[in-house]
PDB file of N, CA, C and O in Angstrom:
ATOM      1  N   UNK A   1      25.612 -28.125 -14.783  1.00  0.00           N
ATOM      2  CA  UNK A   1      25.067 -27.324 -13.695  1.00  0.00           C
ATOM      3  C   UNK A   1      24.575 -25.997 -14.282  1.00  0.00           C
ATOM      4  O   UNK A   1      25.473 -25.327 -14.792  1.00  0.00           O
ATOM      5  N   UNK A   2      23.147 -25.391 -14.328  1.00  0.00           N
ATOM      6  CA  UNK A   2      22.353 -24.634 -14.435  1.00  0.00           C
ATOM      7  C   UNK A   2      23.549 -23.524 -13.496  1.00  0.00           C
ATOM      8  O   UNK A   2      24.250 -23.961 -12.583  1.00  0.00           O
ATOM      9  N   UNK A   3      23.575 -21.792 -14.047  1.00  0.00           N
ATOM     10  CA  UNK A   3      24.121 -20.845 -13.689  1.00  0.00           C
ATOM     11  C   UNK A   3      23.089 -20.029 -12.679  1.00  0.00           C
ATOM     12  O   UNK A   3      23.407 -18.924 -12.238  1.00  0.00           O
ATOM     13  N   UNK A   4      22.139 -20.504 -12.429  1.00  0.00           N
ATOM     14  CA  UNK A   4      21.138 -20.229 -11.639  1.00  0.00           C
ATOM     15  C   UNK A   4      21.098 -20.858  -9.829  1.00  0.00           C
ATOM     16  O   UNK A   4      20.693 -20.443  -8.743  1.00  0.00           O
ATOM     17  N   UNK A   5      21.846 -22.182 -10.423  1.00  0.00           N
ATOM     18  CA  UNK A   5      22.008 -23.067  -8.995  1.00  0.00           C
ATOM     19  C   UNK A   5      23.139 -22.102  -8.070  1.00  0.00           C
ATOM     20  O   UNK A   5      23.956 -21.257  -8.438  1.00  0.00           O
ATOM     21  N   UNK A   6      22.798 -22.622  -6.753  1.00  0.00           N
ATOM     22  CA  UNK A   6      23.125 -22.131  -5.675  1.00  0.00           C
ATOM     23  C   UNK A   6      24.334 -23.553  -5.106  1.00  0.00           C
ATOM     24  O   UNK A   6      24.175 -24.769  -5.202  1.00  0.00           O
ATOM     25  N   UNK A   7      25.218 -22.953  -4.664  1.00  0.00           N
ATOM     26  CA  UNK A   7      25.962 -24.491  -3.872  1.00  0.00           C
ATOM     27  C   UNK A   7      26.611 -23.842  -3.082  1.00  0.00           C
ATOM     28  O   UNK A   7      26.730 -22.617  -3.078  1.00  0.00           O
ATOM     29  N   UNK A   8      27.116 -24.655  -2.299  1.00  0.00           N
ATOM     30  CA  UNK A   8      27.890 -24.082  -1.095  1.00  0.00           C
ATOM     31  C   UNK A   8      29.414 -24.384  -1.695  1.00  0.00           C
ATOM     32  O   UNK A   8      30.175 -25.070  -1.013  1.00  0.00           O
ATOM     33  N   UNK A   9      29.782 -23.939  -2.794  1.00  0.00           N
ATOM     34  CA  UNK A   9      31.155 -23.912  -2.579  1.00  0.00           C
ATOM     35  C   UNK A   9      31.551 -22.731  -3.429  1.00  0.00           C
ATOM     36  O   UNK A   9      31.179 -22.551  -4.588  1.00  0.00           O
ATOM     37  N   UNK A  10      32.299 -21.993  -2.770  1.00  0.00           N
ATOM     38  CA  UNK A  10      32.695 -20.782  -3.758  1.00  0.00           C
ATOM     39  C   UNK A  10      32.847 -20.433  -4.740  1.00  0.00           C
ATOM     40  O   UNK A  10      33.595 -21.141  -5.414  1.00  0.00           O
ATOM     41  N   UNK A  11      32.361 -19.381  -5.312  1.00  0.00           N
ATOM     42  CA  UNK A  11      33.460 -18.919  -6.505  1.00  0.00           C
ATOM     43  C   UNK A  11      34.824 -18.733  -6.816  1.00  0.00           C
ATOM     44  O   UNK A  11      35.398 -18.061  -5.959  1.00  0.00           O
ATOM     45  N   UNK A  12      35.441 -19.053  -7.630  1.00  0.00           N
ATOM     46  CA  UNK A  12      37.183 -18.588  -7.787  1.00  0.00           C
ATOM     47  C   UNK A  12      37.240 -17.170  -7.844  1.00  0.00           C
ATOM     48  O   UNK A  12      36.385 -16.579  -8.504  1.00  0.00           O
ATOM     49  N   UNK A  13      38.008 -16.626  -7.327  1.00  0.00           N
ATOM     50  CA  UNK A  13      38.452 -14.968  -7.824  1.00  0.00           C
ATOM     51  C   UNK A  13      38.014 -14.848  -9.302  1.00  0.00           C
ATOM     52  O   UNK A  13      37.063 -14.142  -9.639  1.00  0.00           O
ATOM     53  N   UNK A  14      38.752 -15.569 -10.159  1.00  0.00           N
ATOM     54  CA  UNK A  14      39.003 -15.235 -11.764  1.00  0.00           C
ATOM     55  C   UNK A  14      37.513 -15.401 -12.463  1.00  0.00           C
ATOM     56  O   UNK A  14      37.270 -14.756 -13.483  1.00  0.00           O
ATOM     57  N   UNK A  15      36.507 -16.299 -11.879  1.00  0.00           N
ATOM     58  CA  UNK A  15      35.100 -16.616 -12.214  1.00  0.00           C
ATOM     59  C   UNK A  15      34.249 -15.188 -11.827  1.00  0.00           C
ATOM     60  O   UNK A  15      33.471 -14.620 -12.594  1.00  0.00           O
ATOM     61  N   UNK A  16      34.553 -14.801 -10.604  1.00  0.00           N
ATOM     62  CA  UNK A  16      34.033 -13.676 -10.214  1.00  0.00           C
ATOM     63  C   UNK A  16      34.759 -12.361 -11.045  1.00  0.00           C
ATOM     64  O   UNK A  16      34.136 -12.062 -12.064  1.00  0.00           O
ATOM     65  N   UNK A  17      35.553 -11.818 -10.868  1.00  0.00           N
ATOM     66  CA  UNK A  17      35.705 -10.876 -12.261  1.00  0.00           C
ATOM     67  C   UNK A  17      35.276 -11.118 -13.541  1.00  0.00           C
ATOM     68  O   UNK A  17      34.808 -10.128 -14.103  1.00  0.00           O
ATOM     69  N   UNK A  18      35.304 -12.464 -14.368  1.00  0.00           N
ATOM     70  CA  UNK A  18      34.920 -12.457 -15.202  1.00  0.00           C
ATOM     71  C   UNK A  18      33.075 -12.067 -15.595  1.00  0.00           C
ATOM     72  O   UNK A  18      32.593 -11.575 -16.616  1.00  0.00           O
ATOM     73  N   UNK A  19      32.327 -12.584 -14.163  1.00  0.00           N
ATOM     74  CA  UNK A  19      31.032 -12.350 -14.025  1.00  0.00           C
ATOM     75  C   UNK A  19      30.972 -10.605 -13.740  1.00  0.00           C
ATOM     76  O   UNK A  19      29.897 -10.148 -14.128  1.00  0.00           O
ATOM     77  N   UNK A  20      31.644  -9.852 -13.311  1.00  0.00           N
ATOM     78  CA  UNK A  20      31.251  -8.172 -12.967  1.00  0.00           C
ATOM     79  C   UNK A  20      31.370  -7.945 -14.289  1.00  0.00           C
ATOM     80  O   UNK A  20      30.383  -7.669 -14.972  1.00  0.00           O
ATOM     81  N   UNK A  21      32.932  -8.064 -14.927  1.00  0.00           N
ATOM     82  CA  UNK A  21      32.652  -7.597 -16.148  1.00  0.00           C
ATOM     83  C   UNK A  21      31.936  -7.492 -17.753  1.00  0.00           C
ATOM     84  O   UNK A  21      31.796  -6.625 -18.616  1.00  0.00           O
ATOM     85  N   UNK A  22      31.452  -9.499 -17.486  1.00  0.00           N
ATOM     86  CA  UNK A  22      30.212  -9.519 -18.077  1.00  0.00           C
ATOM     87  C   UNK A  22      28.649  -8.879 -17.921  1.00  0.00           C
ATOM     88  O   UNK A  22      27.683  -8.712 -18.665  1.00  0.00           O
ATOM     89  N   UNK A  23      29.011  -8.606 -16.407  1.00  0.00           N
ATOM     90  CA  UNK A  23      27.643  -7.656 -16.198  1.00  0.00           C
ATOM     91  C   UNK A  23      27.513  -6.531 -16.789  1.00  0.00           C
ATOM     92  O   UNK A  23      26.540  -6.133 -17.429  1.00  0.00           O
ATOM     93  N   UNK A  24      28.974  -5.749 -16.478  1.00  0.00           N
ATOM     94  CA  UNK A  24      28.992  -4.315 -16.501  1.00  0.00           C
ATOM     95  C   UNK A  24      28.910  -4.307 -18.532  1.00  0.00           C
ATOM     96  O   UNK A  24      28.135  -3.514 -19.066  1.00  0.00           O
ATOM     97  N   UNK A  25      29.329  -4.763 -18.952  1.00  0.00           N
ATOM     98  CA  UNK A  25      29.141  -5.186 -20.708  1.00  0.00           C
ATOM     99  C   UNK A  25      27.780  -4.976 -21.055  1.00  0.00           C
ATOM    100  O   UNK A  25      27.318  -4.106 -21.793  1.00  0.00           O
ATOM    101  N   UNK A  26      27.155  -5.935 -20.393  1.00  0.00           N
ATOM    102  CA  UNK A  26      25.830  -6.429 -20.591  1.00  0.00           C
ATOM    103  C   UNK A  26      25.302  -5.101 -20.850  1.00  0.00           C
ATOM    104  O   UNK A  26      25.019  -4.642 -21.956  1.00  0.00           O
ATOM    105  N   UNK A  27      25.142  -4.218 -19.106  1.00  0.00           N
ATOM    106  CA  UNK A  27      24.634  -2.994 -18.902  1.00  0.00           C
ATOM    107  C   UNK A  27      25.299  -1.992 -19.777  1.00  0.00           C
ATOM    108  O   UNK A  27      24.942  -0.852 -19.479  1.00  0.00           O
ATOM    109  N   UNK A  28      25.988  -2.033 -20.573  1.00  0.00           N
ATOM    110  CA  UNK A  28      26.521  -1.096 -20.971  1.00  0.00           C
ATOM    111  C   UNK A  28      27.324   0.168 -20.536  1.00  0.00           C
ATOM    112  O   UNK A  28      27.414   1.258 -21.101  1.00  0.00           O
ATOM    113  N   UNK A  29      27.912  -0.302 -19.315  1.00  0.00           N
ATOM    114  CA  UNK A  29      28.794   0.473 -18.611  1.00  0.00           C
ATOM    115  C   UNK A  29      30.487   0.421 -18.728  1.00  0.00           C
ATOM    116  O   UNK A  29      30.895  -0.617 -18.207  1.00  0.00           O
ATOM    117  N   UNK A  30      31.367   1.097 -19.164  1.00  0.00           N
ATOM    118  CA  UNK A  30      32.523   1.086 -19.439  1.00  0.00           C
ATOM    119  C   UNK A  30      33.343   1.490 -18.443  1.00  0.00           C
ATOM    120  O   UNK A  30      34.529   1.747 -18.648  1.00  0.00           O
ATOM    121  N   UNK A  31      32.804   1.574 -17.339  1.00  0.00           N
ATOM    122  CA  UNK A  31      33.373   1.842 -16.247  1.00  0.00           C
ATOM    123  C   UNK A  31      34.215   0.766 -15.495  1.00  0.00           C
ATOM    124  O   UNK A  31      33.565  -0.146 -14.985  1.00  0.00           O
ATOM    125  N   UNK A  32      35.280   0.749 -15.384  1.00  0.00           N
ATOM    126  CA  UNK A  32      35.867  -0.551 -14.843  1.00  0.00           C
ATOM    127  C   UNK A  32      35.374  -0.518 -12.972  1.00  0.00           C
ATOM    128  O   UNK A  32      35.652   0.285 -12.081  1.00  0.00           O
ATOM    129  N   UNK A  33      34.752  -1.479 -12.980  1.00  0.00           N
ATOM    130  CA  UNK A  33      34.209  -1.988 -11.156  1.00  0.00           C
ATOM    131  C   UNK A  33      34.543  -3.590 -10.622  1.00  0.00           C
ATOM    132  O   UNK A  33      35.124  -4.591 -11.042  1.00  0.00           O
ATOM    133  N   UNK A  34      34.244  -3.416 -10.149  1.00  0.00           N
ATOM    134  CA  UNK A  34      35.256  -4.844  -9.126  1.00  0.00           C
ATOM    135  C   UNK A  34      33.695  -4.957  -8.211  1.00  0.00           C
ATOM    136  O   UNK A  34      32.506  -4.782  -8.477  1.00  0.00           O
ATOM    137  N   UNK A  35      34.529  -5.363  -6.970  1.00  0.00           N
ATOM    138  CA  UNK A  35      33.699  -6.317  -5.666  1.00  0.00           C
ATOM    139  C   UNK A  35      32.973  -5.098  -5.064  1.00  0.00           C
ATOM    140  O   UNK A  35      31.802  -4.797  -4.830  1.00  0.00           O
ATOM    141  N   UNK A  36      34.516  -4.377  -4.876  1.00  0.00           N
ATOM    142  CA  UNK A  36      34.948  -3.105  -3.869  1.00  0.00           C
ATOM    143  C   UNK A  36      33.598  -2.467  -4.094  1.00  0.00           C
ATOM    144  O   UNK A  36      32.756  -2.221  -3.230  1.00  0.00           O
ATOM    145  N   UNK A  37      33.520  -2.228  -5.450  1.00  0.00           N
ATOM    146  CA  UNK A  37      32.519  -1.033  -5.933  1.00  0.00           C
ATOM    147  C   UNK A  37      31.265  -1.196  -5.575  1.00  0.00           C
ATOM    148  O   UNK A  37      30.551  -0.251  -5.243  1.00  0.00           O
ATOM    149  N   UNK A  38      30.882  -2.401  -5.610  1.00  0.00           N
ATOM    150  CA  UNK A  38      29.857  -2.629  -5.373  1.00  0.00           C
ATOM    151  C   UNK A  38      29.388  -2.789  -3.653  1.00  0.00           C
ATOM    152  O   UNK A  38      28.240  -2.618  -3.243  1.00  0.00           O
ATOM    153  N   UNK A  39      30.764  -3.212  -2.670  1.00  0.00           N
ATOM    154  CA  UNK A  39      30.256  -2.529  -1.385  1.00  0.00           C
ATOM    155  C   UNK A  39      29.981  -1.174  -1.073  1.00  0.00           C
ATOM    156  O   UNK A  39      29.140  -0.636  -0.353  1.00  0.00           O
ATOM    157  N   UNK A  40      31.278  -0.581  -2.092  1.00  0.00           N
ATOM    158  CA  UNK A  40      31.140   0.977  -1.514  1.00  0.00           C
ATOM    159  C   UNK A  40      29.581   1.253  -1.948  1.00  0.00           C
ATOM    160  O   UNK A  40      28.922   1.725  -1.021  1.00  0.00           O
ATOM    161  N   UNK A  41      28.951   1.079  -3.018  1.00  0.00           N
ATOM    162  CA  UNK A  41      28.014   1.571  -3.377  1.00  0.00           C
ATOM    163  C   UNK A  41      27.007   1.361  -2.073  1.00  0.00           C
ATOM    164  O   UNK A  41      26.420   2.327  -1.586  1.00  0.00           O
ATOM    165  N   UNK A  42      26.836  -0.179  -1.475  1.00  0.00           N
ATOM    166  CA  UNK A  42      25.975  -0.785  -0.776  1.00  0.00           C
ATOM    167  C   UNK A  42      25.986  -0.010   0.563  1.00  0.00           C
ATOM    168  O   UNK A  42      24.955   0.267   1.176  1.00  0.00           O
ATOM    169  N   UNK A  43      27.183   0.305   0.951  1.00  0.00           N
ATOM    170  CA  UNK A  43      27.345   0.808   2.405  1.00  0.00           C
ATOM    171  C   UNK A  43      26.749   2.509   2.206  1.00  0.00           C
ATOM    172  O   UNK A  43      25.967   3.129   2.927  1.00  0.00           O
ATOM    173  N   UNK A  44      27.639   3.057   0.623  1.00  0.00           N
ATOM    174  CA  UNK A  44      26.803   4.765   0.999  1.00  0.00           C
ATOM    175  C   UNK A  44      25.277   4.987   1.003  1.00  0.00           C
ATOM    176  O   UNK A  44      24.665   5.894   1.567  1.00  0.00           O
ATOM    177  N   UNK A  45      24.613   3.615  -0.002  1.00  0.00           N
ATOM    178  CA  UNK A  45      23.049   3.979  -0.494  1.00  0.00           C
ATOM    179  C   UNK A  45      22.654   3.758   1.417  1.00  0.00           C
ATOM    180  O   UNK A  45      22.001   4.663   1.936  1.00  0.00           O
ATOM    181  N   UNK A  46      23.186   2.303   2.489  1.00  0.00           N
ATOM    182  CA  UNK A  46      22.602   2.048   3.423  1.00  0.00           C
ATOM    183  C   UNK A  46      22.898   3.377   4.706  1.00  0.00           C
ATOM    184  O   UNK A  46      22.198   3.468   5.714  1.00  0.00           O
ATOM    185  N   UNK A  47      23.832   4.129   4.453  1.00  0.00           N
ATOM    186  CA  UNK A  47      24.014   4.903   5.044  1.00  0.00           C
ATOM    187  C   UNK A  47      23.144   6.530   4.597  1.00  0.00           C
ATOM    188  O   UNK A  47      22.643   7.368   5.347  1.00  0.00           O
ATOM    189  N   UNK A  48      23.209   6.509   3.621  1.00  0.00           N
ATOM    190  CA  UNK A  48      22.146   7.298   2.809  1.00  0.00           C
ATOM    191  C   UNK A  48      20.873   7.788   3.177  1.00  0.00           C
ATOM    192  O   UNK A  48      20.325   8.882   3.045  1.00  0.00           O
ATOM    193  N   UNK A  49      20.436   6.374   3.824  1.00  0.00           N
ATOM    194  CA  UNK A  49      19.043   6.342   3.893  1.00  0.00           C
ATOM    195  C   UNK A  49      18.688   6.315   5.673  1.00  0.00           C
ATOM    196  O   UNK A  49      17.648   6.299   6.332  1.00  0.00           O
ATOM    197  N   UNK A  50      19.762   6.318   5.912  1.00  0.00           N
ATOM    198  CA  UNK A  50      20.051   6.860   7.507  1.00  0.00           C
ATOM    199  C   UNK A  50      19.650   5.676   8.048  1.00  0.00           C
ATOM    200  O   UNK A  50      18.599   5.319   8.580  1.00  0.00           O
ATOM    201  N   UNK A  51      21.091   4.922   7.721  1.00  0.00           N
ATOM    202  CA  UNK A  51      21.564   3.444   8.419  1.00  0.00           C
ATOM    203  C   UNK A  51      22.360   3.904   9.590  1.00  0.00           C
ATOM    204  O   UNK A  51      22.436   5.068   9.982  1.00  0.00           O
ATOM    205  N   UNK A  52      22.864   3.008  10.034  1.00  0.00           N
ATOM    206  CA  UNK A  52      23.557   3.827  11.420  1.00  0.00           C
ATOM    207  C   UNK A  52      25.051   2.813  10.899  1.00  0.00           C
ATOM    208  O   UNK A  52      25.049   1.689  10.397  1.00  0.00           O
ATOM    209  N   UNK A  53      26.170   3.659  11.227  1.00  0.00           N
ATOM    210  CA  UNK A  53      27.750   3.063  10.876  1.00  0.00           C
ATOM    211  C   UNK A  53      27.892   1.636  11.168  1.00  0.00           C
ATOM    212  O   UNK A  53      28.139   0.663  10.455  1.00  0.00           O
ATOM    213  N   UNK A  54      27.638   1.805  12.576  1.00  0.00           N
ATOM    214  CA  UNK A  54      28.057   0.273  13.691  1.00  0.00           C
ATOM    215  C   UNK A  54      27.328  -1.079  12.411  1.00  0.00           C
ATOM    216  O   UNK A  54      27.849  -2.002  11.785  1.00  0.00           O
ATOM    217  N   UNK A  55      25.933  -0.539  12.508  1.00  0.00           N
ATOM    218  CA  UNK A  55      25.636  -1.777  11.494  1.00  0.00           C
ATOM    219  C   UNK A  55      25.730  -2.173  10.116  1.00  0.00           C
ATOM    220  O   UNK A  55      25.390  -3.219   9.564  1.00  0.00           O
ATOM    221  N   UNK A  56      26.468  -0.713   9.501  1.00  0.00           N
ATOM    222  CA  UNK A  56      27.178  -1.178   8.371  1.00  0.00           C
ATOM    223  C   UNK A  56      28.515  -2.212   8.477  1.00  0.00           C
ATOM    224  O   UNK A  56      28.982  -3.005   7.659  1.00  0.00           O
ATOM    225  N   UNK A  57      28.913  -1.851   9.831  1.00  0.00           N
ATOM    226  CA  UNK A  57      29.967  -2.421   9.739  1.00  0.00           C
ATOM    227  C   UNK A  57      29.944  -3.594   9.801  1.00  0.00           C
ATOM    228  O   UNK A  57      30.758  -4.367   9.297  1.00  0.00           O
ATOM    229  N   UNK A  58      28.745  -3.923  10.601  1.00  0.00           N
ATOM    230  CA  UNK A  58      28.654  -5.512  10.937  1.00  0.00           C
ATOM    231  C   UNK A  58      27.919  -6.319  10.016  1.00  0.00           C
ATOM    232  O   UNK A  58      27.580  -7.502  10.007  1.00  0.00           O
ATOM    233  N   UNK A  59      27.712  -4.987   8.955  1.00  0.00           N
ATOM    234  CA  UNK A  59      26.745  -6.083   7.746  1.00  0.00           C
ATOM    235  C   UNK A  59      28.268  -6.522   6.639  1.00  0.00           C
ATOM    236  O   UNK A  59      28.433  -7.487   5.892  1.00  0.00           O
ATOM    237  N   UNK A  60      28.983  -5.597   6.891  1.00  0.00           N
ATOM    238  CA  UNK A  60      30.586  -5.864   6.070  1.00  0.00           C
ATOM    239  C   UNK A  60      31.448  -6.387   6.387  1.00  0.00           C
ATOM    240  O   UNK A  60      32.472  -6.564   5.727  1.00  0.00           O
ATOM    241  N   UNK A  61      31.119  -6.914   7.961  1.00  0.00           N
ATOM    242  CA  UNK A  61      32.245  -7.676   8.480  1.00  0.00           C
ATOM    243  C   UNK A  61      33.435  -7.318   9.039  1.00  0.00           C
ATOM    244  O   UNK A  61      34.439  -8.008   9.218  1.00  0.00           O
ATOM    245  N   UNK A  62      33.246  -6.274   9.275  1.00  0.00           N
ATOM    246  CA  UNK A  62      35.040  -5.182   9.268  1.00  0.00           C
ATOM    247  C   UNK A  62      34.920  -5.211  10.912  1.00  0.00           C
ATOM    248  O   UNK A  62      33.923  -5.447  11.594  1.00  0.00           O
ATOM    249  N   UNK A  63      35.741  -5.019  11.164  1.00  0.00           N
ATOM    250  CA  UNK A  63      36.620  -5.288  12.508  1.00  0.00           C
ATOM    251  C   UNK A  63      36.536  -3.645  13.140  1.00  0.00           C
ATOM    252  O   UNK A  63      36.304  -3.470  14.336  1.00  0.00           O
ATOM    253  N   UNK A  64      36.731  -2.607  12.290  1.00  0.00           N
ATOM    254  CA  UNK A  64      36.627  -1.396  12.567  1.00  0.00           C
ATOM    255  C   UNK A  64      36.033  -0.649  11.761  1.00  0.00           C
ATOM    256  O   UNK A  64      36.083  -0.669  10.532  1.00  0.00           O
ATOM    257  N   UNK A  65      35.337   0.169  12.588  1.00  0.00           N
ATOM    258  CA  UNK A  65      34.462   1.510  11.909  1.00  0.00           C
ATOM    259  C   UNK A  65      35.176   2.250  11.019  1.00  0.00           C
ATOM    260  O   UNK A  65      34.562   2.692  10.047  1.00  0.00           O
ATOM    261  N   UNK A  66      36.443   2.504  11.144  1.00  0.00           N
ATOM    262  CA  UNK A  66      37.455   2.807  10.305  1.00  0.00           C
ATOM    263  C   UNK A  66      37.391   2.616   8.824  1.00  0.00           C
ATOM    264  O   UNK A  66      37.406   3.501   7.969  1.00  0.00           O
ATOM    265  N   UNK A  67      37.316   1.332   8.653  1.00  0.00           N
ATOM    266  CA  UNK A  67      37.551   0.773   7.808  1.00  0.00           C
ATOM    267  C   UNK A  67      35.930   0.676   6.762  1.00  0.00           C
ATOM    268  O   UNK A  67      35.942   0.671   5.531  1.00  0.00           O
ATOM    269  N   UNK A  68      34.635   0.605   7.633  1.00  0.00           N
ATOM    270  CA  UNK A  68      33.586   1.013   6.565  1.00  0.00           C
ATOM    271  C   UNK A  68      33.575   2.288   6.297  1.00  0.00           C
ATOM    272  O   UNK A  68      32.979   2.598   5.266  1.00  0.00           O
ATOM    273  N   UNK A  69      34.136   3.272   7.017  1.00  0.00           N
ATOM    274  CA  UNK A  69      33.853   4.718   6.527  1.00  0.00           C
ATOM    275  C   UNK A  69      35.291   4.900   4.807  1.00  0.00           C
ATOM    276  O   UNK A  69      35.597   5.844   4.078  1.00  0.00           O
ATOM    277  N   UNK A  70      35.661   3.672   4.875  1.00  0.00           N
ATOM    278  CA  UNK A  70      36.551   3.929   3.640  1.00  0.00           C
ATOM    279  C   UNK A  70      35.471   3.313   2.136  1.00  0.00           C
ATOM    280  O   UNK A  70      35.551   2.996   0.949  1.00  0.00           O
ATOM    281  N   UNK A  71      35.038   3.379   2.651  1.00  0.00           N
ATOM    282  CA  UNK A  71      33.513   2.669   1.760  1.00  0.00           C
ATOM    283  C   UNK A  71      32.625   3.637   1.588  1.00  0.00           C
ATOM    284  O   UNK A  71      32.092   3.849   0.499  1.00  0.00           O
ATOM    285  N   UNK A  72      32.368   4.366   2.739  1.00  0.00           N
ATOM    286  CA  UNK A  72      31.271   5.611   2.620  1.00  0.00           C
ATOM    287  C   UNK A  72      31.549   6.806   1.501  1.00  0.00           C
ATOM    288  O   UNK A  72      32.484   7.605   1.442  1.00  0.00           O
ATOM    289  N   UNK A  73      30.357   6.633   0.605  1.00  0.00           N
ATOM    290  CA  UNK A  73      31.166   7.452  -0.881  1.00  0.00           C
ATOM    291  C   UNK A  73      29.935   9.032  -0.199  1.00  0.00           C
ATOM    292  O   UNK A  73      29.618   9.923  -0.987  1.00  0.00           O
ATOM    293  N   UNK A  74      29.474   9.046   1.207  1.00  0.00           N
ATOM    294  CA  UNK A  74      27.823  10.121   0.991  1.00  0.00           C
ATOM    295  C   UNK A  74      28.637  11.521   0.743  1.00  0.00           C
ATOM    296  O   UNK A  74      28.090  12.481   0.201  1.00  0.00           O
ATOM    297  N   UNK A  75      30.021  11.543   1.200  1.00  0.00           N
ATOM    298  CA  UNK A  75      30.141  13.046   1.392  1.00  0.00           C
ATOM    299  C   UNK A  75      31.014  13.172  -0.468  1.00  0.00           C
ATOM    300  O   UNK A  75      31.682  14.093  -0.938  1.00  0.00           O
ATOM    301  N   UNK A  76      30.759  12.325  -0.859  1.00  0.00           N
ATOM    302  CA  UNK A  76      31.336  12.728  -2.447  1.00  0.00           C
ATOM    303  C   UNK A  76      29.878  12.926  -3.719  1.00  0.00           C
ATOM    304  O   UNK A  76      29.888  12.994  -4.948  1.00  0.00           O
ATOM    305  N   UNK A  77      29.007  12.957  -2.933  1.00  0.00           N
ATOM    306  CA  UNK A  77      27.491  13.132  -3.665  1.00  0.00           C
ATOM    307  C   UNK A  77      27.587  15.111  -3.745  1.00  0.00           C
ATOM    308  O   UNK A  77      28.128  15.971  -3.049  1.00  0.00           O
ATOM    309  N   UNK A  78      26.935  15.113  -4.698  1.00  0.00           N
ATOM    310  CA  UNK A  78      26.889  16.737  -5.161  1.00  0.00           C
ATOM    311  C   UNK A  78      25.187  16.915  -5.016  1.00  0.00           C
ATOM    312  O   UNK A  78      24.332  16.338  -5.688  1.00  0.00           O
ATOM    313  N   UNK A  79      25.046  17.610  -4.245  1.00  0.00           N
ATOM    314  CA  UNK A  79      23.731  18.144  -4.204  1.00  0.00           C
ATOM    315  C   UNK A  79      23.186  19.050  -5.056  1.00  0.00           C
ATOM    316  O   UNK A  79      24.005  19.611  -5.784  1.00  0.00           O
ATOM    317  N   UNK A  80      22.247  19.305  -5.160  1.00  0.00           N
ATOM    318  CA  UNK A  80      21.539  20.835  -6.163  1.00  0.00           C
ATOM    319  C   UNK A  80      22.033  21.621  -6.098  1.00  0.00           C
ATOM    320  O   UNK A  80      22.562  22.282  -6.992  1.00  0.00           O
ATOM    321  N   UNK A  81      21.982  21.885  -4.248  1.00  0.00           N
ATOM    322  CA  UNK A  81      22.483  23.409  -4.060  1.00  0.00           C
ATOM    323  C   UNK A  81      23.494  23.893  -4.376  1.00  0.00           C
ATOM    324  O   UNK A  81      23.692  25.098  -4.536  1.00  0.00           O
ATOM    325  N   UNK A  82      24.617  22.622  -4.564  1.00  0.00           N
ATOM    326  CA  UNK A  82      26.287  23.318  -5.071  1.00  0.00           C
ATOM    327  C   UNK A  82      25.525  23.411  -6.472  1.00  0.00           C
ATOM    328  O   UNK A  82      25.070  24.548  -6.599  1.00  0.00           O
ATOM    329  N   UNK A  83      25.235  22.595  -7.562  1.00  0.00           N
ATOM    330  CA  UNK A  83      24.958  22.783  -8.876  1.00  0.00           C
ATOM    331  C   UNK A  83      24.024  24.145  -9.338  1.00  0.00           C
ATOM    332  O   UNK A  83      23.708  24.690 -10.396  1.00  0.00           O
ATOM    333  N   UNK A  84      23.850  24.292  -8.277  1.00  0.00           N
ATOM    334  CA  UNK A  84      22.283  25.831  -8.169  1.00  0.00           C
ATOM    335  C   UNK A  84      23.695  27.115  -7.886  1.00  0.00           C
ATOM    336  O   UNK A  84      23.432  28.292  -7.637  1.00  0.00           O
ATOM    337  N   UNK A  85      24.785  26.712  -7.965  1.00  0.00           N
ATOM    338  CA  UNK A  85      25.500  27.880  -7.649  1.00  0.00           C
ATOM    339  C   UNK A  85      26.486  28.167  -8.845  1.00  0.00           C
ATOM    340  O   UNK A  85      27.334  29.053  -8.732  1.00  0.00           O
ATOM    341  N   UNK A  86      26.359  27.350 -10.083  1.00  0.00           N
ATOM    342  CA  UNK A  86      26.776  27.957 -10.993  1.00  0.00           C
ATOM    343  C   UNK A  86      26.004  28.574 -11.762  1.00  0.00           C
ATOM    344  O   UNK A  86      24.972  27.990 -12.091  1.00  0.00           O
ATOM    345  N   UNK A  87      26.250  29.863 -12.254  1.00  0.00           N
ATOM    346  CA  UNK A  87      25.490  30.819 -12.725  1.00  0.00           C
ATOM    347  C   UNK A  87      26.613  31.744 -13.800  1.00  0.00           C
ATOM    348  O   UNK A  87      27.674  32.288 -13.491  1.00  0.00           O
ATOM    349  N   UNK A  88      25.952  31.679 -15.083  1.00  0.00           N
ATOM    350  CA  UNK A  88      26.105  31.673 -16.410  1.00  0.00           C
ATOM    351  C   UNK A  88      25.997  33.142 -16.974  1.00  0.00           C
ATOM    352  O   UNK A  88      26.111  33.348 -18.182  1.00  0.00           O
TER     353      UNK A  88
END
């Protein structure tokens, strides 16, 4: 079976870590990331771009709003203006 094919039957947990961290290798990132990381990323860029919560949530499946705002990384972004305020 070609790694390209599509099937309807899952991945194992242990297949799937082994695939992030071959990615993250690949890319040259030493950053240890998982599943997680990659929602949180998905939910702050869709919220970012001025998604609305409710339908993050329902694109993540979560039961409560609660629970995607533990995903929402927007208020840990550093803007210019804090970086425009150190002065040397």
């Amino acid at each position: 079976m070609s790694p390209e094919l599509l099937t309807r039957s899952p991945m194992r947990n242990a297949d799937v870590w082994r695939m992030i961290r071959r990615r993250l290798k690949q890319a040259g990132i030493k950053t240890l990331a998982g599943c997680h990381s990659f929602r949180a990323t998905g939910i702050t860029c869709y919220l970012q771009n001025k998604g609305m919560l409710e339908k993050a949530q329902a694109m993540a499946s979560h039961s409560s709003p609660r629970t995607t705002k533990l995903y929402d990384r927007t208020s840990e972004q550093i803007t210019l203006d804090e970086v425009e305020k150190i002065v040397i």
